[in-house]
MARVORO-245025 format. One record per residue: residue number from 1; x, y negated, z of N, C-alpha, C, O in turn. Coordinates in steps of 0.05 Angstrom, whole numbers, plus 5000, padded with zeros to 4 digits. Layout:
! MARVORO-245025
<pt><i>NUM</i><n_u>X</n_u><n_v>Y</n_v><n_w>Z</n_w><ca_u>X</ca_u><ca_v>Y</ca_v><ca_w>Z</ca_w><c_u>X</c_u><c_v>Y</c_v><c_w>Z</c_w><o_u>X</o_u><o_v>Y</o_v><o_w>Z</o_w></pt>
...
***
This chain:
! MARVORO-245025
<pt><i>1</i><n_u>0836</n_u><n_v>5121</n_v><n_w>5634</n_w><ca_u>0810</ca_u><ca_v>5113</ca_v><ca_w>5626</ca_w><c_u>0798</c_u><c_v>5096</c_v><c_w>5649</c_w><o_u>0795</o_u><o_v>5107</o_v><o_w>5671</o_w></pt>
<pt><i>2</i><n_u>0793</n_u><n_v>5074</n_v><n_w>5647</n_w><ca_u>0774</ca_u><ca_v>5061</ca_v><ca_w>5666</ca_w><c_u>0747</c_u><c_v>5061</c_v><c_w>5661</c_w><o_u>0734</o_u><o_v>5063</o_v><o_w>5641</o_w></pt>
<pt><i>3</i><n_u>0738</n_u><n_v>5058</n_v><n_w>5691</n_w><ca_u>0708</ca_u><ca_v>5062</ca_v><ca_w>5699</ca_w><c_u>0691</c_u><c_v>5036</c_v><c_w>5696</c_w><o_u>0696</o_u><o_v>5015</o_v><o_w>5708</o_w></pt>
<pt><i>4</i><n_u>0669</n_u><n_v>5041</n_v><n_w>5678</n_w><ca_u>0651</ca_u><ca_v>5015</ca_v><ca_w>5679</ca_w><c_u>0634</c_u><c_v>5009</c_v><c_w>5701</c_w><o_u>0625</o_u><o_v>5025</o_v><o_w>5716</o_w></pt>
<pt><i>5</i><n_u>0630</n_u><n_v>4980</n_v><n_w>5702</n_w><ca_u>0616</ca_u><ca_v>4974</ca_v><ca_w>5728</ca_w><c_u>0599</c_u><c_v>4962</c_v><c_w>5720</c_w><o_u>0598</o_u><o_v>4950</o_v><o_w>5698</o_w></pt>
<pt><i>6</i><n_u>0575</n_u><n_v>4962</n_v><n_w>5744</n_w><ca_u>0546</ca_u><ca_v>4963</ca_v><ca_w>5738</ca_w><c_u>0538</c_u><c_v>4938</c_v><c_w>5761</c_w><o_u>0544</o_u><o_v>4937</o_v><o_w>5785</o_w></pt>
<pt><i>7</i><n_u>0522</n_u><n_v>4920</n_v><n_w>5743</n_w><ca_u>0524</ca_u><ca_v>4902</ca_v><ca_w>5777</ca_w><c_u>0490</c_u><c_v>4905</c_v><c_w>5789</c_w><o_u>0474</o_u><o_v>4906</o_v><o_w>5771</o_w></pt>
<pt><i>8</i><n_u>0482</n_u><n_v>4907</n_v><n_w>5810</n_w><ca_u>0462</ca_u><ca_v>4915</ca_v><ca_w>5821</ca_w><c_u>0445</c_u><c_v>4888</c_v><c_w>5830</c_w><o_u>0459</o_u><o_v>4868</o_v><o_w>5832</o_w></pt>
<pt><i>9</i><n_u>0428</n_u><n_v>4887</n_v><n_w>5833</n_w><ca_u>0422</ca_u><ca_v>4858</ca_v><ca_w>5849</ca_w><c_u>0397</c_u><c_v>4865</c_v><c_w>5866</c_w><o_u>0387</o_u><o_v>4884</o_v><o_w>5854</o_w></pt>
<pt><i>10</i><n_u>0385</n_u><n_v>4859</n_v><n_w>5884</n_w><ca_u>0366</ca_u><ca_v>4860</ca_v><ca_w>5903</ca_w><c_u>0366</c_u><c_v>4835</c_v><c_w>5933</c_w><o_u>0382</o_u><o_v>4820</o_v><o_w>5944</o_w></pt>
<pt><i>11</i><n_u>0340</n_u><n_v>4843</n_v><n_w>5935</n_w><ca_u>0340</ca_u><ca_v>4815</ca_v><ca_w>5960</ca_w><c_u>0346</c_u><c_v>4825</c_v><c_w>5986</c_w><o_u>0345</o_u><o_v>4849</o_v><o_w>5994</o_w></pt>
<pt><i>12</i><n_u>0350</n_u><n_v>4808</n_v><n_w>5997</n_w><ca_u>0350</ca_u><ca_v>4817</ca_v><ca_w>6035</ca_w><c_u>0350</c_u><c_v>4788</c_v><c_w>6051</c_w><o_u>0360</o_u><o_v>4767</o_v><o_w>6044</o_w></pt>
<pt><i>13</i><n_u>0342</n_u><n_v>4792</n_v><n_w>6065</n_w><ca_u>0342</ca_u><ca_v>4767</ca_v><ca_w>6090</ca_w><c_u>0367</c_u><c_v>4757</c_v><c_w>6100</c_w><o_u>0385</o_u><o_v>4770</o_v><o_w>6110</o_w></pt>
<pt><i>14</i><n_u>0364</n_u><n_v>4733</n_v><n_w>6097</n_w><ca_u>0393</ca_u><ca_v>4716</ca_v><ca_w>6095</ca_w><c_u>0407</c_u><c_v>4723</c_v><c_w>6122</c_w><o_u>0431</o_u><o_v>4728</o_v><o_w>6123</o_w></pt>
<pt><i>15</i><n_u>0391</n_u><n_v>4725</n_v><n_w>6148</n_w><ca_u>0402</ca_u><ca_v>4726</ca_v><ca_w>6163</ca_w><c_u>0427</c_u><c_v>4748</c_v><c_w>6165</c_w><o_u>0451</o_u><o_v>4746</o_v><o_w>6168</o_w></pt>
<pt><i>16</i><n_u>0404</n_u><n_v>4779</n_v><n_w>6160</n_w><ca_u>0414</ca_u><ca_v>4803</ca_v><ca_w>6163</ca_w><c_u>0443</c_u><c_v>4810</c_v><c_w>6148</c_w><o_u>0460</o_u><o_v>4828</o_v><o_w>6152</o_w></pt>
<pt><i>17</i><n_u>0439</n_u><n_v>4778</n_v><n_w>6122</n_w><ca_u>0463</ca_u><ca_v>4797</ca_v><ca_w>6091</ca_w><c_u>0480</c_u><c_v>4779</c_v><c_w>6110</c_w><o_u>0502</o_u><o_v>4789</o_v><o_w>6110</o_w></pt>
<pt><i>18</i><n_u>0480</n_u><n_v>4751</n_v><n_w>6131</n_w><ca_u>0508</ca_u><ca_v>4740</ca_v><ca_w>6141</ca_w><c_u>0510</c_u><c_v>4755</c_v><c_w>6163</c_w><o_u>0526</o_u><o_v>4741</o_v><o_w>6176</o_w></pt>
<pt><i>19</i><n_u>0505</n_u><n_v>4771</n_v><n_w>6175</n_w><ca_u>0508</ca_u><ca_v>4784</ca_v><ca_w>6208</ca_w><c_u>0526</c_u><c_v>4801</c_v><c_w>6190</c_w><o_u>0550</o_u><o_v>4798</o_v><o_w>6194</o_w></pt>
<pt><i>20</i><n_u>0516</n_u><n_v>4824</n_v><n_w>6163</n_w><ca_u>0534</ca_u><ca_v>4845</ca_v><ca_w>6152</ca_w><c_u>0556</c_u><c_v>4829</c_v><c_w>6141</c_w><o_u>0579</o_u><o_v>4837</o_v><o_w>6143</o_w></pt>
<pt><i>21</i><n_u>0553</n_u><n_v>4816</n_v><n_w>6134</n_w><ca_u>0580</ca_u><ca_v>4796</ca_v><ca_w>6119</ca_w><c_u>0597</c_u><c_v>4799</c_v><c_w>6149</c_w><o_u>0612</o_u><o_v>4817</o_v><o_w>6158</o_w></pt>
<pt><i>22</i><n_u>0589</n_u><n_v>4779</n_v><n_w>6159</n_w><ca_u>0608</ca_u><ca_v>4778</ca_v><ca_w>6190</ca_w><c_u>0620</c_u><c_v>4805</c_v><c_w>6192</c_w><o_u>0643</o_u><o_v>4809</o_v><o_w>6185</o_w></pt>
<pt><i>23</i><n_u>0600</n_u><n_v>4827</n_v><n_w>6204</n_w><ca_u>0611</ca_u><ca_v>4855</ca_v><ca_w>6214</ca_w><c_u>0627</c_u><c_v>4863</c_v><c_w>6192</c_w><o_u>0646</o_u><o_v>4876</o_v><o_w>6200</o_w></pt>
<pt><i>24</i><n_u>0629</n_u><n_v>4860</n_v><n_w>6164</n_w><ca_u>0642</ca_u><ca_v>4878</ca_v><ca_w>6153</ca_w><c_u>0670</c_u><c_v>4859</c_v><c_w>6149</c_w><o_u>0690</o_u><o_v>4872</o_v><o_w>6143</o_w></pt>
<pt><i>25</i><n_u>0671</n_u><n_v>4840</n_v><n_w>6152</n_w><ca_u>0695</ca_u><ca_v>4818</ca_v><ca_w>6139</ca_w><c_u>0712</c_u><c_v>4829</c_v><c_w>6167</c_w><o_u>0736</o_u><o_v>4830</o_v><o_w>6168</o_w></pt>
<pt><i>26</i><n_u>0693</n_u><n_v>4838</n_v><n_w>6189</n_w><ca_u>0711</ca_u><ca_v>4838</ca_v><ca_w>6215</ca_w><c_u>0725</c_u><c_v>4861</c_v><c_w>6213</c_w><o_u>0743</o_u><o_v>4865</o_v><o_w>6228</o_w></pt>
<pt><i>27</i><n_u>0717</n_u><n_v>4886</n_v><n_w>6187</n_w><ca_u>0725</ca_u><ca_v>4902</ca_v><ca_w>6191</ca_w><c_u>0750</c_u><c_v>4907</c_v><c_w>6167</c_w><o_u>0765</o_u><o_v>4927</o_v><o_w>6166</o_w></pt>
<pt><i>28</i><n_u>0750</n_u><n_v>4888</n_v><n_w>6152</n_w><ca_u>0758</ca_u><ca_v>4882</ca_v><ca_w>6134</ca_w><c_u>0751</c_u><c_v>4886</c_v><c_w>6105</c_w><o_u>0767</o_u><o_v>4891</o_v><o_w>6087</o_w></pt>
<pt><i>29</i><n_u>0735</n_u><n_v>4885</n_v><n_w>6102</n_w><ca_u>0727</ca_u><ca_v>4902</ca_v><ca_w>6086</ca_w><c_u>0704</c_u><c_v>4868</c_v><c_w>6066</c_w><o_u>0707</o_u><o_v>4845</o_v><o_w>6076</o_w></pt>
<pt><i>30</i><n_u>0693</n_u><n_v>4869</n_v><n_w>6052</n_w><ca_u>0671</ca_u><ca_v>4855</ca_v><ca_w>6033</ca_w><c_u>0647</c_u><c_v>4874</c_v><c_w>6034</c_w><o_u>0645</o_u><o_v>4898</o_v><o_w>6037</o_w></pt>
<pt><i>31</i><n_u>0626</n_u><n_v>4853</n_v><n_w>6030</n_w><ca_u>0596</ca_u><ca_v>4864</ca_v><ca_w>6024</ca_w><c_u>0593</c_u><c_v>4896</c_v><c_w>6006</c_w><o_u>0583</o_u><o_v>4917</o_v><o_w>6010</o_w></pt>
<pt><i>32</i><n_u>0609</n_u><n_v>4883</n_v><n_w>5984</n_w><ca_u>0605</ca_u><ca_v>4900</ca_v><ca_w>5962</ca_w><c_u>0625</c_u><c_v>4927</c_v><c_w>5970</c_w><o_u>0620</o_u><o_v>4951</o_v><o_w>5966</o_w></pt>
<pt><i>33</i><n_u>0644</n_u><n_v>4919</n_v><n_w>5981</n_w><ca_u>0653</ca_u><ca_v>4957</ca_v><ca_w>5989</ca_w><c_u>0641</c_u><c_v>4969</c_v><c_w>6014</c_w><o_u>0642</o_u><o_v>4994</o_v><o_w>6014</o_w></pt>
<pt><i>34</i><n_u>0630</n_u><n_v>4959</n_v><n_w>6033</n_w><ca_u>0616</ca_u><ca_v>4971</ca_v><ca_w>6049</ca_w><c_u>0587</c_u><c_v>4980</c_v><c_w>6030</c_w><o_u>0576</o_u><o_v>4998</o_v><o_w>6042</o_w></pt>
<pt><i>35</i><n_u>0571</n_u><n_v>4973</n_v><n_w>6005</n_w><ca_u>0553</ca_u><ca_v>4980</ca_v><ca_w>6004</ca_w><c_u>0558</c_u><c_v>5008</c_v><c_w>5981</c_w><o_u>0541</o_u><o_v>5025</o_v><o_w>5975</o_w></pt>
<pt><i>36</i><n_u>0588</n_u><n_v>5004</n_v><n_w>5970</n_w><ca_u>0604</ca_u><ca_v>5021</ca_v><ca_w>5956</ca_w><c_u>0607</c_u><c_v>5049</c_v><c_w>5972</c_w><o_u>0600</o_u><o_v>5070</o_v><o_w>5963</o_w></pt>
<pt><i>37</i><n_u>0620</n_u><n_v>5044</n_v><n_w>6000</n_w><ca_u>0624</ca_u><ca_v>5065</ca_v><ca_w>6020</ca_w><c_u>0598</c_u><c_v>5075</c_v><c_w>6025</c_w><o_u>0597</o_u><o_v>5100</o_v><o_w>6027</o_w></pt>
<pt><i>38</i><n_u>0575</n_u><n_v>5060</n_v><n_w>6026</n_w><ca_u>0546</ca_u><ca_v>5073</ca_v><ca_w>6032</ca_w><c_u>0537</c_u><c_v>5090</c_v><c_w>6012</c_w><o_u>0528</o_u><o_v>5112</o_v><o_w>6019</o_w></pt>
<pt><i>39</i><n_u>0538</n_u><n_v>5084</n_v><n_w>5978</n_w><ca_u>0529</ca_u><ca_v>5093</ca_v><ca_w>5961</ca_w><c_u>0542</c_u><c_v>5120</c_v><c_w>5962</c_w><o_u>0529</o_u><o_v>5140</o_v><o_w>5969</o_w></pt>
<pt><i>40</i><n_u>0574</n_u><n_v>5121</n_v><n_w>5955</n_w><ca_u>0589</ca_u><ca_v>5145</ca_v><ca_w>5956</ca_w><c_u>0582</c_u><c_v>5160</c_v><c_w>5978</c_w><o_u>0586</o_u><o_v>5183</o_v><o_w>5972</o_w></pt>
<pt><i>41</i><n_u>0573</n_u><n_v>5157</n_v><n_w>6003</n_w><ca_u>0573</ca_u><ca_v>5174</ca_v><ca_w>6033</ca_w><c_u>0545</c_u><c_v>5189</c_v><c_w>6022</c_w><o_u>0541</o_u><o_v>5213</o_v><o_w>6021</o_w></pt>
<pt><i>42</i><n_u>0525</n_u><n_v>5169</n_v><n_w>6015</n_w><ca_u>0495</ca_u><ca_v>5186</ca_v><ca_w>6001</ca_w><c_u>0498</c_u><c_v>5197</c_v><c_w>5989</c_w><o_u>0483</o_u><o_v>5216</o_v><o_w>5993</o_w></pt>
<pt><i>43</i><n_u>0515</n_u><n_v>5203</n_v><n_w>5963</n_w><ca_u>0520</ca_u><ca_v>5205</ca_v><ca_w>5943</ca_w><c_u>0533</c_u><c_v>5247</c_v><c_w>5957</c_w><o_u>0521</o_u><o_v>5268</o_v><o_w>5955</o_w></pt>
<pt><i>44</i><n_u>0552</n_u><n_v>5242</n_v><n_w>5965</n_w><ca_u>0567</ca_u><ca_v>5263</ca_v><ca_w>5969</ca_w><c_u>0559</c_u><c_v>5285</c_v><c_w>5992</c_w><o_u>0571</o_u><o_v>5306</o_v><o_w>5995</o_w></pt>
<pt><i>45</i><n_u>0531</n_u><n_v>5272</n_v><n_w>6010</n_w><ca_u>0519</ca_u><ca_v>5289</ca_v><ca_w>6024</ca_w><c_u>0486</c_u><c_v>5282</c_v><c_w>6011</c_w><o_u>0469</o_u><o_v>5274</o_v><o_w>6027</o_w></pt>
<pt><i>46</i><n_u>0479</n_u><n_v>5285</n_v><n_w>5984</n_w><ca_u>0456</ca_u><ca_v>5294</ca_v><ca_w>5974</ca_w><c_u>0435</c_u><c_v>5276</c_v><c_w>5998</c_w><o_u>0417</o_u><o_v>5292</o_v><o_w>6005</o_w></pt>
<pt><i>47</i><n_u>0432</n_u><n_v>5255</n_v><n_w>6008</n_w><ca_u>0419</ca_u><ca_v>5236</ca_v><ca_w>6021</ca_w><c_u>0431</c_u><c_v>5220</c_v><c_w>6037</c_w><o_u>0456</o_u><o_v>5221</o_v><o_w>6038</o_w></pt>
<pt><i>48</i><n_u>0416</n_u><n_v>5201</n_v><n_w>6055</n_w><ca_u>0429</ca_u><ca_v>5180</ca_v><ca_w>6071</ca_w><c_u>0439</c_u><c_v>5192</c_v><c_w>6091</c_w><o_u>0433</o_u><o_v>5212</o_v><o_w>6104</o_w></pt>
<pt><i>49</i><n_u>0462</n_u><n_v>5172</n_v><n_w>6091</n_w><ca_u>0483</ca_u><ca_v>5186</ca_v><ca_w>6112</ca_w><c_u>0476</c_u><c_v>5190</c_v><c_w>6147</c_w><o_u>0482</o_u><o_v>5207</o_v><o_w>6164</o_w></pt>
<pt><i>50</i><n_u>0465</n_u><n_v>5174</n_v><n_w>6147</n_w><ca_u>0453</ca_u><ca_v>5180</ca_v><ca_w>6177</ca_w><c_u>0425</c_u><c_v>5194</c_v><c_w>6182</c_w><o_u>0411</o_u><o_v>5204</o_v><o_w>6164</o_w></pt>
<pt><i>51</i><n_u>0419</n_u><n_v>5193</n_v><n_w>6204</n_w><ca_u>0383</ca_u><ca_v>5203</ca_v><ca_w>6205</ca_w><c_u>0369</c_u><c_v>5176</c_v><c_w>6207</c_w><o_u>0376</o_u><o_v>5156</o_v><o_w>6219</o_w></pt>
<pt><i>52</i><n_u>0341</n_u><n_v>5184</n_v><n_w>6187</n_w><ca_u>0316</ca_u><ca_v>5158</ca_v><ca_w>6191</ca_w><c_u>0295</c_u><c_v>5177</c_v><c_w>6207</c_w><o_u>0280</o_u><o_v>5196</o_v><o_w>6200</o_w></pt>
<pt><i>53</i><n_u>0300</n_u><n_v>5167</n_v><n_w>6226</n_w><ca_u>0270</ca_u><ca_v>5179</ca_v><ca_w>6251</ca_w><c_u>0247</c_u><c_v>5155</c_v><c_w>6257</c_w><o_u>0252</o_u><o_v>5131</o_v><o_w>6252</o_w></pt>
<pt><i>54</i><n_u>0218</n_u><n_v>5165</n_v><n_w>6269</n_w><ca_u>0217</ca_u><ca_v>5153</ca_v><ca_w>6277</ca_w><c_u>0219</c_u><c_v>5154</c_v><c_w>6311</c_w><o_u>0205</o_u><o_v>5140</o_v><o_w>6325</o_w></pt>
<pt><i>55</i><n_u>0237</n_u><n_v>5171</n_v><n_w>6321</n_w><ca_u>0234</ca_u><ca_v>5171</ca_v><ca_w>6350</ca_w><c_u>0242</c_u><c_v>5151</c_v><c_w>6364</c_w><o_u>0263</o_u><o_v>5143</o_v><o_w>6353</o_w></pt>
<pt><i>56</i><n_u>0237</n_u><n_v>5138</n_v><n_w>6384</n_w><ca_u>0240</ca_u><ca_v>5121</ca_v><ca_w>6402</ca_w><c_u>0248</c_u><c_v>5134</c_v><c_w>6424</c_w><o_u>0235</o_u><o_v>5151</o_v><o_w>6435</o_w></pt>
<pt><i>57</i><n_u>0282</n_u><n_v>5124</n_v><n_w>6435</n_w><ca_u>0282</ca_u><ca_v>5139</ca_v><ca_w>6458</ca_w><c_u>0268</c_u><c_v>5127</c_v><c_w>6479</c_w><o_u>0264</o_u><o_v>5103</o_v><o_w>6480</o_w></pt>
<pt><i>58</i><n_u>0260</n_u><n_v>5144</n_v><n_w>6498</n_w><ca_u>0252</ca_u><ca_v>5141</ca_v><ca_w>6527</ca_w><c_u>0259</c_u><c_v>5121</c_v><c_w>6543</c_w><o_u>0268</o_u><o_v>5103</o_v><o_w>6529</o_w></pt>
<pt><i>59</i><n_u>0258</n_u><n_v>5118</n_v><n_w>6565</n_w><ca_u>0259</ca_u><ca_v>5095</ca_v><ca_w>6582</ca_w><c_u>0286</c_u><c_v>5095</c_v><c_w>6595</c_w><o_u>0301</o_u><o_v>5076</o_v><o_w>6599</o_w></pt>
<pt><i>60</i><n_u>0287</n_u><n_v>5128</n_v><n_w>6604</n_w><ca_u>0313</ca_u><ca_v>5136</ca_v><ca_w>6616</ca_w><c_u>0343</c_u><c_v>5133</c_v><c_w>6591</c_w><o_u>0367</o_u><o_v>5131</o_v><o_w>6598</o_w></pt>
<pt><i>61</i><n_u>0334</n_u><n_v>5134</n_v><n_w>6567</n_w><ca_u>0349</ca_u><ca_v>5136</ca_v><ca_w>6549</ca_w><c_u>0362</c_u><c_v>5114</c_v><c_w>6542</c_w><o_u>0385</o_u><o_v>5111</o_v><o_w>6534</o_w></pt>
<pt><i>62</i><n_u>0332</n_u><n_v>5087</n_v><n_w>6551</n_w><ca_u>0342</ca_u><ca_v>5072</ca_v><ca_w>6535</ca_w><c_u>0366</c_u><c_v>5047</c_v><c_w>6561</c_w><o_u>0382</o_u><o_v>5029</o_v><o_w>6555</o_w></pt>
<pt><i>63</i><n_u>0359</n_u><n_v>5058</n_v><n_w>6586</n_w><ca_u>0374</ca_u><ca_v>5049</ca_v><ca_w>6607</ca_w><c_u>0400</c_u><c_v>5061</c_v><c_w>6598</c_w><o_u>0416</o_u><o_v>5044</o_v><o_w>6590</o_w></pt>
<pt><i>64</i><n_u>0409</n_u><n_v>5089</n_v><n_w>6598</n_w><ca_u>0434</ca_u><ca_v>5101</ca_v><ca_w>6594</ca_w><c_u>0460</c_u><c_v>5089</c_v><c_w>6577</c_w><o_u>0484</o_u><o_v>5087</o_v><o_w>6581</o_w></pt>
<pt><i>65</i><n_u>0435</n_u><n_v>5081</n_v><n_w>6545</n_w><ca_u>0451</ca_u><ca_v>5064</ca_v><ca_w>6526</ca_w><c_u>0456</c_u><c_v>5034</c_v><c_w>6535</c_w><o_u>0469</o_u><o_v>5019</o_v><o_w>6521</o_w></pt>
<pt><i>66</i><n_u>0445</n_u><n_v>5030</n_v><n_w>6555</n_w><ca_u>0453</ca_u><ca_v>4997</ca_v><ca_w>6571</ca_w><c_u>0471</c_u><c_v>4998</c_v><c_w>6583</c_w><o_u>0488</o_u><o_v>4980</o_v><o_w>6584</o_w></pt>
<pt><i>67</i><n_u>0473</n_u><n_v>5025</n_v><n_w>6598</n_w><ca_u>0486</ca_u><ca_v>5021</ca_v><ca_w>6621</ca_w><c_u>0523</c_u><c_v>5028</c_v><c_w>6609</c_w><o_u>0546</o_u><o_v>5020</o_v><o_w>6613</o_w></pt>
<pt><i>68</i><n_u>0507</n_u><n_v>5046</n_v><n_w>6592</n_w><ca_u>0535</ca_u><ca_v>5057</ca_v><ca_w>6569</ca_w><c_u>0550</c_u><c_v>5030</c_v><c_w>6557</c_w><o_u>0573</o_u><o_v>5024</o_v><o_w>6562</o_w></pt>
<pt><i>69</i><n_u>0535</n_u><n_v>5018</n_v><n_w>6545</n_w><ca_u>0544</ca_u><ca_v>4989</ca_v><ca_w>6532</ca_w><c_u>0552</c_u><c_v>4971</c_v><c_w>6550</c_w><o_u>0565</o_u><o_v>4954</o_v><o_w>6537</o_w></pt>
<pt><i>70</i><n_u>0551</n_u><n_v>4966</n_v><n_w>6576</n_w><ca_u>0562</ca_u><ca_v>4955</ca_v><ca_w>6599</ca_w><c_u>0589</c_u><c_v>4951</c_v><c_w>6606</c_w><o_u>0606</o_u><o_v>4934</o_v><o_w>6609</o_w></pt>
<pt><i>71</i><n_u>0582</n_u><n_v>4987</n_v><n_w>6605</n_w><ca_u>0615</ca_u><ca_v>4998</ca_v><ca_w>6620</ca_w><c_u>0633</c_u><c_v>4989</c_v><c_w>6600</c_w><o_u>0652</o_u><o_v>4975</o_v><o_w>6605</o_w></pt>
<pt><i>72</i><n_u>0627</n_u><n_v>4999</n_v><n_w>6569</n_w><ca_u>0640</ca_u><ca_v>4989</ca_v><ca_w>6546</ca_w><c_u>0657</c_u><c_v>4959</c_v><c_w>6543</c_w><o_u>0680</o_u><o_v>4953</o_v><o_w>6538</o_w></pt>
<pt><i>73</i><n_u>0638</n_u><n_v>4950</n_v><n_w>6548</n_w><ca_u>0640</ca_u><ca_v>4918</ca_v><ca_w>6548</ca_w><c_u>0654</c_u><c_v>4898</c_v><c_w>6568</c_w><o_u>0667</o_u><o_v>4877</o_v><o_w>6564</o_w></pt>
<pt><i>74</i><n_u>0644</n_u><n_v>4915</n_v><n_w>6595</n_w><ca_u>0651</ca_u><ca_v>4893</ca_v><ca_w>6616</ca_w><c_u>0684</c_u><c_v>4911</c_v><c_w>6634</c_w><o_u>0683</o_u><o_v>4930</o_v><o_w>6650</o_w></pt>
<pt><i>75</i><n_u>0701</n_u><n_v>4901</n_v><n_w>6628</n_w><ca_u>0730</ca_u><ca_v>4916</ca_v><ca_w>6642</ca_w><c_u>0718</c_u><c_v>4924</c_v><c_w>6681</c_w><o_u>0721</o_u><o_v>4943</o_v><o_w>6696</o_w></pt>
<pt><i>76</i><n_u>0704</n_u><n_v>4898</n_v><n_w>6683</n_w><ca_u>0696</ca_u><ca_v>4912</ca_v><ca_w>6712</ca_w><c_u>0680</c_u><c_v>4924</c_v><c_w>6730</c_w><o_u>0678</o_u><o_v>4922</o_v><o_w>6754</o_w></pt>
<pt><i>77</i><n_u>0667</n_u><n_v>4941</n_v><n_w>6707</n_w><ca_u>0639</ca_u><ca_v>4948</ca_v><ca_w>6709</ca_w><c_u>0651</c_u><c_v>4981</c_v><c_w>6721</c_w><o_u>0672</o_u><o_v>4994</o_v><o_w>6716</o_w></pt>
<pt><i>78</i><n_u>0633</n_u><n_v>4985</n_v><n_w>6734</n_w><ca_u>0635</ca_u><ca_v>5020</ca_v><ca_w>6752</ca_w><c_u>0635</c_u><c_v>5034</c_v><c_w>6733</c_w><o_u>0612</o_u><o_v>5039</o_v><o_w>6723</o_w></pt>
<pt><i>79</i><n_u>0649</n_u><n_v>5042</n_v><n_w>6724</n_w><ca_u>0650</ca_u><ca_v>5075</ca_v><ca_w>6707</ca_w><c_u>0641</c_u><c_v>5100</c_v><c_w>6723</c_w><o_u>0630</o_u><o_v>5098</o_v><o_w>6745</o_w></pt>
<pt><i>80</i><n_u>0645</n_u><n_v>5125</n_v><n_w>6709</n_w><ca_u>0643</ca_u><ca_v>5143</ca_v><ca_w>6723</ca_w><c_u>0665</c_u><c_v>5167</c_v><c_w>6728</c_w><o_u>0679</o_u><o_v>5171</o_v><o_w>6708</o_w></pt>
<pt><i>81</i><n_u>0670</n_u><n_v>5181</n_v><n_w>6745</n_w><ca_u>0690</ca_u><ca_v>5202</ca_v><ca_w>6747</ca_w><c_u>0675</c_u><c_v>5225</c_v><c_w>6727</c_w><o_u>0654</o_u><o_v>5223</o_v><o_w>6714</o_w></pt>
<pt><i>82</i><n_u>0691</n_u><n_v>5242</n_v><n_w>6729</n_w><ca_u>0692</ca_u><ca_v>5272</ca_v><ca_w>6707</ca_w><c_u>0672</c_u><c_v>5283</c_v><c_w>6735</c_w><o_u>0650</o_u><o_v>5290</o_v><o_w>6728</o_w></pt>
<pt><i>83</i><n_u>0676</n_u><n_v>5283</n_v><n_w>6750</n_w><ca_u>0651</ca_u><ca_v>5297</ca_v><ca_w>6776</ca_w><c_u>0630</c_u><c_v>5283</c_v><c_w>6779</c_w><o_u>0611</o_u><o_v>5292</o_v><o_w>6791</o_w></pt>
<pt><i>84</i><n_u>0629</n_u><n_v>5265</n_v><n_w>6771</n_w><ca_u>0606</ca_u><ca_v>5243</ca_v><ca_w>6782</ca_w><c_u>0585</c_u><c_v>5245</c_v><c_w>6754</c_w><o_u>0561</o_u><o_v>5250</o_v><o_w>6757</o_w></pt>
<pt><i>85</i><n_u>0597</n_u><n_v>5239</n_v><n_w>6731</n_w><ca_u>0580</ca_u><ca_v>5255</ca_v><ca_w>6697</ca_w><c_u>0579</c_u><c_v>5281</c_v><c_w>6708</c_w><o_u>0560</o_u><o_v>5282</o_v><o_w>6723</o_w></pt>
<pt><i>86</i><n_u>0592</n_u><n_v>5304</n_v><n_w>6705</n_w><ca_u>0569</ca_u><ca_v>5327</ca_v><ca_w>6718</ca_w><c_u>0551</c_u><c_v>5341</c_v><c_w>6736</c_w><o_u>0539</o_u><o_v>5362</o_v><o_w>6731</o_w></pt>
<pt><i>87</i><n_u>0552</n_u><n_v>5324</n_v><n_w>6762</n_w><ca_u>0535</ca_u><ca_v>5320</ca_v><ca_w>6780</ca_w><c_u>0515</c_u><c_v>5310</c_v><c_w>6766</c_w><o_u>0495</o_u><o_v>5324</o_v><o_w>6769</o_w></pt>
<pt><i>88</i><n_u>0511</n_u><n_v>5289</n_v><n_w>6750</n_w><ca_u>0489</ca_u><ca_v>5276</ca_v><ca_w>6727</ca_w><c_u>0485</c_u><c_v>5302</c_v><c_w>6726</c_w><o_u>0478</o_u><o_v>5315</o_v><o_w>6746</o_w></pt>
<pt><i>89</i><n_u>0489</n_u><n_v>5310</n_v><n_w>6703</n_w><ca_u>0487</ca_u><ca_v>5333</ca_v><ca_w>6684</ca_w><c_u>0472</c_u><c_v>5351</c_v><c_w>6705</c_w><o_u>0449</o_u><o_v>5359</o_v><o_w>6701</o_w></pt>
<pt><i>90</i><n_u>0483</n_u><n_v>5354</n_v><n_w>6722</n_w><ca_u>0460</ca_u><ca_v>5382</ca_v><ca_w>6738</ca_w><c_u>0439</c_u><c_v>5375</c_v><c_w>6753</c_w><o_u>0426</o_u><o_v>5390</o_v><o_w>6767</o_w></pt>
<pt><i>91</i><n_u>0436</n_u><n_v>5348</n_v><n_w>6749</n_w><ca_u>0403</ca_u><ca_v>5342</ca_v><ca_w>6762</ca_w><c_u>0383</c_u><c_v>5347</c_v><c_w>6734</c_w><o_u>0359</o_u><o_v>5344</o_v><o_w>6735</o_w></pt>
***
């Protein structure tokens, strides 16, 4: 038995639908199965798959995720040792 398909249509800002085009083609994937993977993920946990907050992290928080994205990014950027993150941790 095959499944009928339903086609959906709605607007979005050109920019945002070619940035997701880009990210998802990189992932291999098309518009329409990444918004396929979104529906099914809502779908099978009874709401959206992630959290909608409105919290804003902090100042300290939002340095951490820089500094995080750095190290990520840049091969010669200072990491940290396994002693040096929990020395963090206990201040």
């Amino acid at each position: 038995m095959s499944k009928s398909i339903s086609n959906v249509s709605f607007r979005i800002d050109k920019d945002l639908k070619d940035e997701a085009t880009s990210l998802f083609e990189s992932l291999g994937m098309t518009l329409t199965t990444a918004f396929n993977i979104f529906l099914r993920q809502s779908v099978r946990e009874k709401g959206l798959p992630f959290a909608v907050t409105t919290v804003t992290p902090n100042k300290e928080t939002l340095k951490a995720i820089e500094e995080t994205r750095e190290i990520l990014n840049n091969p010669n950027s200072k990491g940290y040792s396994l002693e040096e993150a929990l020395d963090e941790l206990k201040r």
